[in-house]
C-alpha positions as a printed NumPy array, in Angstrom:
array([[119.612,  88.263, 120.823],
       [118.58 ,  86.031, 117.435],
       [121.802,  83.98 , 118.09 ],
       [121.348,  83.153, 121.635],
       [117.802,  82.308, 121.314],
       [118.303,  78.954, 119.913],
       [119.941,  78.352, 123.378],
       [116.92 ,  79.541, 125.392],
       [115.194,  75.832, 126.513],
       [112.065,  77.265, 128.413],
       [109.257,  77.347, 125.818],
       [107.811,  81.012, 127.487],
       [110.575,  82.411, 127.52 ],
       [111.588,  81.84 , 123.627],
       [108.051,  83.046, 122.952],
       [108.614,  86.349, 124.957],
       [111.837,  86.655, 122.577],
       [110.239,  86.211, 119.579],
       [107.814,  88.948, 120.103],
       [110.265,  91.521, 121.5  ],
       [112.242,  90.613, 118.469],
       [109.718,  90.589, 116.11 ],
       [108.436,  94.314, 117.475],
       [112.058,  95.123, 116.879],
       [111.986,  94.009, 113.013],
       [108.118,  95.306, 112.866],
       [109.848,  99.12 , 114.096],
       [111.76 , 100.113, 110.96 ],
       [109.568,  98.377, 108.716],
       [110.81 ,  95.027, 108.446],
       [107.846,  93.637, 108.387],
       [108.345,  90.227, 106.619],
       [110.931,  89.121, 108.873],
       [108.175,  89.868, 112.332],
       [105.442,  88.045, 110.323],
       [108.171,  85.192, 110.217],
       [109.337,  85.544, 114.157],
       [105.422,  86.296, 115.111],
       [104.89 ,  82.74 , 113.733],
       [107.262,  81.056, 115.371],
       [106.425,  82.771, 118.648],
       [102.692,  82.061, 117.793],
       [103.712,  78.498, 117.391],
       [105.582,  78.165, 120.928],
       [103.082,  79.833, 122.606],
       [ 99.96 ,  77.514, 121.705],
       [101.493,  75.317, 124.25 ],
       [101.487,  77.541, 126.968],
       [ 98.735,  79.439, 129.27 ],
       [ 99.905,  82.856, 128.688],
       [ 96.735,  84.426, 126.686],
       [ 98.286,  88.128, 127.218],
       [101.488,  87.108, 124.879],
       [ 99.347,  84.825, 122.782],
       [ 96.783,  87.788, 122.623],
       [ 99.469,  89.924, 121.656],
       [101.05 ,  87.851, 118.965],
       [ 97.821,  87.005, 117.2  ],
       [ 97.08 ,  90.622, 116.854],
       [100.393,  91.808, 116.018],
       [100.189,  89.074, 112.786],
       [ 96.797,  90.371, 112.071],
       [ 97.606,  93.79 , 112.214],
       [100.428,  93.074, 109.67 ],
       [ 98.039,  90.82 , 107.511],
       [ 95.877,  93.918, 107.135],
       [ 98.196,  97.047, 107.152],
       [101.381,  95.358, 105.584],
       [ 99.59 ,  92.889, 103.3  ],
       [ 95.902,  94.127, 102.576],
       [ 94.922,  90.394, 103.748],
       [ 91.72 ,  91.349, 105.96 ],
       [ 90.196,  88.051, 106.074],
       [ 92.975,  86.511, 107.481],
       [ 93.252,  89.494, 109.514],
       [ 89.913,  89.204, 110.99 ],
       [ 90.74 ,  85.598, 111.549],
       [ 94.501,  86.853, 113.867],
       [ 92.293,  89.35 , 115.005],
       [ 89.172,  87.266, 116.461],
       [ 92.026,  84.923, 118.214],
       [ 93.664,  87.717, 119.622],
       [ 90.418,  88.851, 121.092],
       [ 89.482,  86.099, 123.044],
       [ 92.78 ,  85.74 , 124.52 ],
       [ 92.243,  89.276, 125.366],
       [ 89.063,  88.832, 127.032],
       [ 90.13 ,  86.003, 128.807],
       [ 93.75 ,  87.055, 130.169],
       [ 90.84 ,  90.656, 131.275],
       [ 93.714,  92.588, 129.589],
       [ 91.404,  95.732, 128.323],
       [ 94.586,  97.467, 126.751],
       [ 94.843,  94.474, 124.741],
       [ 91.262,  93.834, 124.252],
       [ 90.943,  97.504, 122.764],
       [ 93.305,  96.613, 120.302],
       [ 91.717,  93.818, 119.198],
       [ 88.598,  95.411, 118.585],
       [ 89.969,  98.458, 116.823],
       [ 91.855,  96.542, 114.274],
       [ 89.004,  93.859, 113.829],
       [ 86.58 ,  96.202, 113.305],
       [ 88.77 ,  97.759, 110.33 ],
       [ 89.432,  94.578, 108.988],
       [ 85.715,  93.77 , 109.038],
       [ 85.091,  96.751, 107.415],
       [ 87.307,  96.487, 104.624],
       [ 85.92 ,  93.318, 103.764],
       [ 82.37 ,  94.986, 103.42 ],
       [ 81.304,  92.768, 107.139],
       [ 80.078,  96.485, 108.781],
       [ 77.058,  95.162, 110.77 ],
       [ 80.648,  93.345, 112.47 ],
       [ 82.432,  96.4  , 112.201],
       [ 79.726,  98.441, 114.249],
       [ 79.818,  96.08 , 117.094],
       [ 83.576,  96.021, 117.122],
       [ 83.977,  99.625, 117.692],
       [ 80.547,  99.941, 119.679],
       [ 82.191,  97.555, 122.293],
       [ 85.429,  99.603, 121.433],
       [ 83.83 , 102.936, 122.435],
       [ 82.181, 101.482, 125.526],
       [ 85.418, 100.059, 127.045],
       [ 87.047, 103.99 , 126.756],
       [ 84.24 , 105.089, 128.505],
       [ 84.759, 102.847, 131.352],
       [ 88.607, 103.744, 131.053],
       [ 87.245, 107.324, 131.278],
       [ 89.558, 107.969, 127.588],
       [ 86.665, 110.117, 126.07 ],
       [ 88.826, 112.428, 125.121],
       [ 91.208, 110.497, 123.509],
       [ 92.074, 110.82 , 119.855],
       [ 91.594, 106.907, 119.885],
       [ 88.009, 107.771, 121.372],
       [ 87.333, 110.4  , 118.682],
       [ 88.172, 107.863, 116.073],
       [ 86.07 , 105.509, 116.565],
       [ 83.222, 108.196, 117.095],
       [ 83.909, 109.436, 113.25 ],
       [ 84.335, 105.551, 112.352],
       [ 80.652, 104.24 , 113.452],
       [ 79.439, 108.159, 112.067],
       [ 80.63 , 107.208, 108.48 ],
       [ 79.17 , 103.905, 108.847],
       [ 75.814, 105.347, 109.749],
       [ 75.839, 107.532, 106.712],
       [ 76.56 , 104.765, 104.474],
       [ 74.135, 102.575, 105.913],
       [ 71.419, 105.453, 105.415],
       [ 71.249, 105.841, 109.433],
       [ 70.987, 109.27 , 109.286],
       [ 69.455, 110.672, 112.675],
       [ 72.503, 108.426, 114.083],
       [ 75.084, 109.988, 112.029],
       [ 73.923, 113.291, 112.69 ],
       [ 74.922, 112.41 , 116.829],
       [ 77.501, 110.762, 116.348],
       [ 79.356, 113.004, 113.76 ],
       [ 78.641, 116.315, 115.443],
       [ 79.491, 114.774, 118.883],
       [ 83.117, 114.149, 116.718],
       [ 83.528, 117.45 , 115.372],
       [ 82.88 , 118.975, 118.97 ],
       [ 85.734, 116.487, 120.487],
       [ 88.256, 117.205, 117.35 ],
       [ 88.297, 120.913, 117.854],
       [ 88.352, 120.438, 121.879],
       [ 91.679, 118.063, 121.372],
       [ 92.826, 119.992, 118.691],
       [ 92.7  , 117.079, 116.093],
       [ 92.896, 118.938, 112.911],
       [ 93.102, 115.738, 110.445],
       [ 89.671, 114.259, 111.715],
       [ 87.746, 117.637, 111.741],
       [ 88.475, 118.504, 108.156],
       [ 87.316, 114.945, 107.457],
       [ 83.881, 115.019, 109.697],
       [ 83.189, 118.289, 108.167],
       [ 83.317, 116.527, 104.77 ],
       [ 80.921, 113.456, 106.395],
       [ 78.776, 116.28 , 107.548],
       [ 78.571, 117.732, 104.687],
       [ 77.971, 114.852, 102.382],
       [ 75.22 , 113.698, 104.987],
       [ 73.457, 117.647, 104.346],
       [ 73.609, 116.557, 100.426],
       [ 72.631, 113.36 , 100.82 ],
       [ 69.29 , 114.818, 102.366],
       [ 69.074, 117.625, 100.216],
       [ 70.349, 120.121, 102.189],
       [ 72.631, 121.703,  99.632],
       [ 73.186, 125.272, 101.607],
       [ 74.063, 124.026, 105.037],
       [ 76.465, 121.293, 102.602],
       [ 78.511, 123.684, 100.922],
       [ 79.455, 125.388, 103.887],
       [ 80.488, 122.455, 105.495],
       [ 82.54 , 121.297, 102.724],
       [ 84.244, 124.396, 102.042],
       [ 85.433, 124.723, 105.948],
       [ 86.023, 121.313, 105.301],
       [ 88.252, 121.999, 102.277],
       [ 89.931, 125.33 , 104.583],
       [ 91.077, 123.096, 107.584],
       [ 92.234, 120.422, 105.343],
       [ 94.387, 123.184, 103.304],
       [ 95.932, 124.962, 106.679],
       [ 96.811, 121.645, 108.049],
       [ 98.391, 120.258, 104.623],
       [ 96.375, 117.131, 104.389],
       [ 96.208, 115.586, 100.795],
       [ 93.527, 112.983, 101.359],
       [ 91.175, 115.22 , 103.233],
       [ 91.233, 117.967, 100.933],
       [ 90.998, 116.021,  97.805],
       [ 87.482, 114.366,  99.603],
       [ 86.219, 117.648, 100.237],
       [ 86.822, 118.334,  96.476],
       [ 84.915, 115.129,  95.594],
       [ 82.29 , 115.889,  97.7  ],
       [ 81.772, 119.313,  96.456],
       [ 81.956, 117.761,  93.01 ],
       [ 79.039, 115.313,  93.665],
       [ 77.222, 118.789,  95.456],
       [ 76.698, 120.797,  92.581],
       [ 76.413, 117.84 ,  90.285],
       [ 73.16 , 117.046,  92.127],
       [ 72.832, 120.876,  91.65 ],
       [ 72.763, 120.322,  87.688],
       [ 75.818, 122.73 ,  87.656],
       [ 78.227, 120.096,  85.757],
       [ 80.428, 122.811,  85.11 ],
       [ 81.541, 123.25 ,  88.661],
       [ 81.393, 119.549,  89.223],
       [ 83.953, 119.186,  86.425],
       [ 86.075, 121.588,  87.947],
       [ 86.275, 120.252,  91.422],
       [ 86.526, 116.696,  90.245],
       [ 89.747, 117.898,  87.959],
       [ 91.228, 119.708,  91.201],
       [ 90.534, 116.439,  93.403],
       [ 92.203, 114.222,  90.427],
       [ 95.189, 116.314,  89.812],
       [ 95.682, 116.159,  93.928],
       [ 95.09 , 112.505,  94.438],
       [ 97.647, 111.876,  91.475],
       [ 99.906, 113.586,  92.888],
       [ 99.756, 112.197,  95.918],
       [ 99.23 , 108.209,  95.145],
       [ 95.669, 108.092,  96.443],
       [ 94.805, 104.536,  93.891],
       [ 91.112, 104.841,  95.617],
       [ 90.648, 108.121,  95.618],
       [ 91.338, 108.068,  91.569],
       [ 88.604, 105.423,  91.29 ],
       [ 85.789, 107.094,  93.03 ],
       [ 86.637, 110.178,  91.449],
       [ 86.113, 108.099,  87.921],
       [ 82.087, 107.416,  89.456],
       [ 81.954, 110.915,  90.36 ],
       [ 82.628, 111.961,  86.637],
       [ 80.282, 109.341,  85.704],
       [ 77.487, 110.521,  87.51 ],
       [ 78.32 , 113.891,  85.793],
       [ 78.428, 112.629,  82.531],
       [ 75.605, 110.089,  83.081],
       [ 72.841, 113.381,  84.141],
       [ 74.24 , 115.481,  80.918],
       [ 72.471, 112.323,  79.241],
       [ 76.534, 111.386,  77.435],
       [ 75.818, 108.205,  78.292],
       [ 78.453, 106.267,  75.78 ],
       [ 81.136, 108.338,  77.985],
       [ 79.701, 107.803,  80.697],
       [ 79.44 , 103.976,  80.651],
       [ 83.086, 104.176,  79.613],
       [ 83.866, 105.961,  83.292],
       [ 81.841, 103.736,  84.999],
       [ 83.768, 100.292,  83.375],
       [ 86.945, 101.701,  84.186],
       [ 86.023, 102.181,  87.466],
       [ 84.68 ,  98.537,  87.943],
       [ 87.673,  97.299,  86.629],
       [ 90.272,  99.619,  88.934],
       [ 87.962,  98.804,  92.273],
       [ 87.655,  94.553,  91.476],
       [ 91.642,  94.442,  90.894],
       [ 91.962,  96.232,  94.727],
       [ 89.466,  95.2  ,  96.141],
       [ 87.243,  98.202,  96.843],
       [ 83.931,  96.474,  97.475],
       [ 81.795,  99.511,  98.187],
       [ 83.341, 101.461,  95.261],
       [ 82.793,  98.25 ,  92.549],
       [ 79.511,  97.937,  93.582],
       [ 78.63 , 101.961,  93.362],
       [ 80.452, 101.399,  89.95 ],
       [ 78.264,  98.542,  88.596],
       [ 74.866, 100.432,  89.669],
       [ 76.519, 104.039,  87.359],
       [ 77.558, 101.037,  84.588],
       [ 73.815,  99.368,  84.638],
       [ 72.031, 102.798,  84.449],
       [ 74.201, 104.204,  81.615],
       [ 73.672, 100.606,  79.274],
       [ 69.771, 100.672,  79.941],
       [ 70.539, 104.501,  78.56 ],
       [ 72.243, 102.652,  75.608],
       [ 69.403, 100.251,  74.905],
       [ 71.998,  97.252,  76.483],
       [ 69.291,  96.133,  79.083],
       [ 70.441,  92.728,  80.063],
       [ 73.957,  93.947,  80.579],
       [ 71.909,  96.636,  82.673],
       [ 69.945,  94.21 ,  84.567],
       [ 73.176,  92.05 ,  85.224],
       [ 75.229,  95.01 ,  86.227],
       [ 73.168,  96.139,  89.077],
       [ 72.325,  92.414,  90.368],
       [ 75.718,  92.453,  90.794],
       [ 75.524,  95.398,  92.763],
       [ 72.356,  95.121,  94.752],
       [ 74.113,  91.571,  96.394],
       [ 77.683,  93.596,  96.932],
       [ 75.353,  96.777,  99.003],
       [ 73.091,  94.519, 100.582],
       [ 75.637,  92.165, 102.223],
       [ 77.519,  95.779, 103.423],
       [ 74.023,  97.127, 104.595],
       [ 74.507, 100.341, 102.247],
       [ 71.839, 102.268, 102.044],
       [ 72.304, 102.192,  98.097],
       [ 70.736,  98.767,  98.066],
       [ 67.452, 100.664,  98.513],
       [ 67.779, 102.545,  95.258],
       [ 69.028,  99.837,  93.04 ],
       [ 66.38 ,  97.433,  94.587],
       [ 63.542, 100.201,  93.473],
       [ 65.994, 100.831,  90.029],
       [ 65.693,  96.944,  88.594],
       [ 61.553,  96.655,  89.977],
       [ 61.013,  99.303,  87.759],
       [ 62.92 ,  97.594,  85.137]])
């Protein structure tokens, strides 16, 4: 089909080609080589009226620039074409696609006031298609419910994670229940509900062990970790944070490793070590900048300030959560809050 293709003279047809092919290449994981026929097609089909196939090569090459490539801002920037050809061609198949994968980019980029809209709009559009029991559906229910938590929306969370867990066990969509448990039960923590937490996180930690799911049992194990930490039971903490390492290694989680290095941190930082502590924290900063893990830098930064004001370094302090409060309050965490109070006291 590559060799004839050359021959092909009309310009939509060529672009139809290109795509096929390129889905072809993008199939068994030749992804370079779609990227490079996505292009071309892209290229061909600026020319023409066709907003479904130029809908569906812009998001194809964003989809790659995220997944394949880690690239989310040019992504977002495939993405947001992609979606206005979608909304103009009134092509909701493609349109959902769009806003899936641009709401993930957005969110990896720290943009989640974007990222909530994109999957809001995303989880409207299912309910017209009456998919509300999709595992697409249930997705982007968990999505906005981890959002929520992060940005401190609690009450929200609450509905929107439990609403989750009730669709996961209806569909039978073991991955996401062990991981809403674990949302659930960080959300109990996070409001001081340590009883009703540990039982979540340890059916959490169950599911995720009868299904054989690496990633959500080694958050559960975090989780629990940070759970009795908060409990002043570092002993515990310890233990769960060496399970979730060992795990994570194991399996070649890179991000899981650095939040796990904040978790120990925070450990270290309330047994007042703080010299260790500070030493947890910097390694952290340094493994989250060199990926990219804005949330996890930032949450780094705020554990590096607090142990150097321990240490008497206060301007590194101050300087360490600045750079923090203006990485959580562009994201909308709800961690802004506390380093905003943190540095007025200082």
């Amino acid at each position: 089909m590559e060799q004839a293709l050359e021959q092909v003279q009309n310009q939509d047809e060529k672009a139809r080609i290109l795509l096929e092919l390129g889905s072809s290449h993008w199939a068994v994981g030749q992804f370079r080589k779609a990227k490079s026929l996505f292009e071309r097609g892209e290229q061909l089909a600026a020319g023409l009226r066709d907003d479904v196939l130029r809908g569906r090569l812009s998001v194809n090459l964003g989809v790659i620039a995220a997944y394949n490539e880690g690239d989310y801002e040019s992504a977002a920037r495939y993405l947001t074409q992609g979606l206005t050809y979608a909304r103009s061609a009134g092509d909701e198949a493609l349109l959902g696609l769009a806003l899936s994968n641009l709401a993930n980019a957005y969110f990896e980029q720290g943009a989640w006031r974007e990222a909530d809209r994109c999957w809001e709009e995303g989880l409207q559009l299912m309910k017209v298609q009456g998919r509300e029991d999709s595992p697409e559906y249930v997705r982007l229910l968990h999505n906005m419910g981890v959002l929520a938590v992060d940005r401190g929306e609690f009450a929200r969370a609450a509905v929107l994670l439990e609403e989750t867990l009730t669709r996961t066990q209806q569909i039978g969509f073991a991955e996401l229940e062990s991981t809403t448990k674990t949302v659930l039960g960080r959300l109990a923590y996070e409001q001081e509900k340590y009883v009703n937490a540990q039982k979540l996180l340890e059916e959490a930690l169950t599911r995720g062990r009868e299904v054989n799911l690496p990633e959500a049992v080694t958050t559960a194990l975090c989780h629990l970790g940070t759970l009795h930490a908060r409990q002043d039971d570092p002993a515990t903490a310890n233990a769960y944070l060496d399970e979730a390492a060992a795990l994570a290694r194991s399996a070649n989680i890179a991000w899981l490793l650095v939040d796990i290095a904040i978790r120990r941190g925070e450990v270290l930082l309330r047994q007042g070590k703080h010299e260790a502590a500070h030493a947890q924290f910097a390694t952290a900063v340094a493994e989250a900048e060199s990926v990219n893990l804005q949330e996890l830098e930032a949450l780094a930064r705020f554990g590096l300030a607090r142990a150097a004001n321990e240490m008497g370094q206060t301007d590194s302090a101050t300087h360490q959560a600045r750079l923090a409060l203006t990485i959580l309050t562009g994201m909308g965490h709800f961690e802004a809050n506390n380093v905003h109070r943190w540095l007025q006291r200082g």
